[in-house]
C-alpha positions in Angstrom: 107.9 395.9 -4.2 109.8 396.0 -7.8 111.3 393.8 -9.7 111.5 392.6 -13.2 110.4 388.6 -14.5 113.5 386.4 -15.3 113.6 387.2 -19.2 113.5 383.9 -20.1 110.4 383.3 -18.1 108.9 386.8 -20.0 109.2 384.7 -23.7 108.4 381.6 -23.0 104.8 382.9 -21.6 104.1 385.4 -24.2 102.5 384.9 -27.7 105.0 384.1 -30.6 106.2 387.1 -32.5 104.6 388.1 -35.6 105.7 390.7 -38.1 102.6 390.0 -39.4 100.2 391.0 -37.4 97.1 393.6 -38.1 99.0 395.8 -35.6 102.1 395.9 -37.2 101.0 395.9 -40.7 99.2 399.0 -39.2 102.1 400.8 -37.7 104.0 399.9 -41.0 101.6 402.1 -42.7 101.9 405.3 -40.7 105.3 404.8 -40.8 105.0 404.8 -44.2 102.9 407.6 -44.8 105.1 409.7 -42.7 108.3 409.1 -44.8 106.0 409.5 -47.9 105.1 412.5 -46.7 108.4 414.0 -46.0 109.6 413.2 -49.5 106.2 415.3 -50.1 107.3 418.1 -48.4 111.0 417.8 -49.4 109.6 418.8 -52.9 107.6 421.4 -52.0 110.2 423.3 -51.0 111.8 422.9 -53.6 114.8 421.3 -52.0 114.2 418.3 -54.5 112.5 417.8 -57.8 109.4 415.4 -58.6 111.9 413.0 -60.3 114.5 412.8 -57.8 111.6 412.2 -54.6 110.1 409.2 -57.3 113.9 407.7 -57.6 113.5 407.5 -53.7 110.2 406.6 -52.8 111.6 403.2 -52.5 112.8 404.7 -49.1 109.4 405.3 -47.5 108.0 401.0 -47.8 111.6 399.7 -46.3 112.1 402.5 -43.6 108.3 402.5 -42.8 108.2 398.6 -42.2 111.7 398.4 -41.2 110.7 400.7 -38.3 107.7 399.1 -37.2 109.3 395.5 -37.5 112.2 396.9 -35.2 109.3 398.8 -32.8 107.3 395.1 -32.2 110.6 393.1 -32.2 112.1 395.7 -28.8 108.9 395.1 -27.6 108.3 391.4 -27.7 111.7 391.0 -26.5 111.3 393.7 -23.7 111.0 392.4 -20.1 108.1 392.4 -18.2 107.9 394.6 -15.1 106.4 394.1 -11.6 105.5 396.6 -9.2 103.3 397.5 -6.5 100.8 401.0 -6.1 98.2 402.5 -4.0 95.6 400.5 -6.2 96.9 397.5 -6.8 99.8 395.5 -8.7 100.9 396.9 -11.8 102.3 395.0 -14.7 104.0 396.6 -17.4 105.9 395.5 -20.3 107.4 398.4 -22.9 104.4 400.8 -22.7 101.6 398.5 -21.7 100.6 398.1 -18.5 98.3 396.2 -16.5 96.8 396.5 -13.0 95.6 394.0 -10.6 93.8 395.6 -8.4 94.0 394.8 -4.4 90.1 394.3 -4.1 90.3 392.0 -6.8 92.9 389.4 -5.1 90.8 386.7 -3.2 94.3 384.6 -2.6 97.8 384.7 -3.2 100.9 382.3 -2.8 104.2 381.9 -3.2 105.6 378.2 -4.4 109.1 377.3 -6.0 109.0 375.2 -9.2 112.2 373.3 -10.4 114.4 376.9 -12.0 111.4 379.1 -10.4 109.6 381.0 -7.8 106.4 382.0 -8.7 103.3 384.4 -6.9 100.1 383.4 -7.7 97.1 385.2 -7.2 94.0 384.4 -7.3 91.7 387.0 -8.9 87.7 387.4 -8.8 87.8 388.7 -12.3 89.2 385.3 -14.0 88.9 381.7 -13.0 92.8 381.4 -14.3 95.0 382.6 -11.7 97.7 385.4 -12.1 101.1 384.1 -12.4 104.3 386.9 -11.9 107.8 385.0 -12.0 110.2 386.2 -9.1 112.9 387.2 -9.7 116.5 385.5 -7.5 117.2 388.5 -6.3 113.8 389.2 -5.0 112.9 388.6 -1.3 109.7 386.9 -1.5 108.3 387.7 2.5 108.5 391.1 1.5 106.0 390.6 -1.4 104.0 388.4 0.7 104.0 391.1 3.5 103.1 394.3 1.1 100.2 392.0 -0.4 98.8 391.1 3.0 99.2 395.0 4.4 96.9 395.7 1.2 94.0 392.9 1.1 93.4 393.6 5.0 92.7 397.2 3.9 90.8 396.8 1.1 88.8 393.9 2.4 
């Protein structure tokens, strides 16, 4: 079982973006550093002088930012992935992931809304169940089938 969440689905459920954030101001920083730091090392080897690295230093604050802001905007806008594993369910969206493990799903169903199919599981570890979009092209007895092959294992 693999698929990926309609996109549209994927932004309307996450948090709003923000440039702003601790995380990004953070990464904006290294960033930063790093590009401040090659100017560094461009003059101590002596392929620039002192003057000509402070004419540029302008370069390290856009790049640095501009980078980071271009790093959290791909992500945010990245879709989110579903797939299945030998210990559970695995979201993952750019580089984070998520699991949900099989011992932890009490429940699970699969209901159409108006535009949308949806799996929801229930979970012992949150009172708030897990919702994962189908995708159209996804054949939802499949799913259902994997999930149930798994539960009667683990439980």
């Amino acid at each position: 079982m693999k698929w990926r969440e309609p996109w549209r689905e994927s932004l309307k459920r996450q948090a709003p973006l923000s440039l702003l954030s601790r995380q990004n101001l953070k990464s904006a920083l290294i960033w930063t550093a790093f590009f401040a730091g090659l100017l560094a090392m461009s003059v101590a080897t002596d392929k620039s002088s002192v003057n000509d690295a402070v004419l540029r230093s302008w370069i390290a604050p856009v790049f640095g930012f501009g980078l980071a802001s271009f790093v959290t905007v791909a992500h945010w806008l990245s879709p989110l992935e579903v797939s299945s594993g030998p210990r559970g369910i695995v979201r993952s969206k750019g580089e984070a992931l998520a699991l949900i493990p099989w011992s932890a799903i009490i429940s699970f169903r699969v209901w159409s809304g108006a535009a949308e199919r949806v799996l929801e599981l229930h979970v012992s570890y949150s009172s708030e169940p897990e919702r994962l979009y189908l995708s159209p092209r996804v054949n939802a007895e499949e799913v259902e089938a994997e999930i149930r092959s798994h539960i009667r294992t683990e439980g």
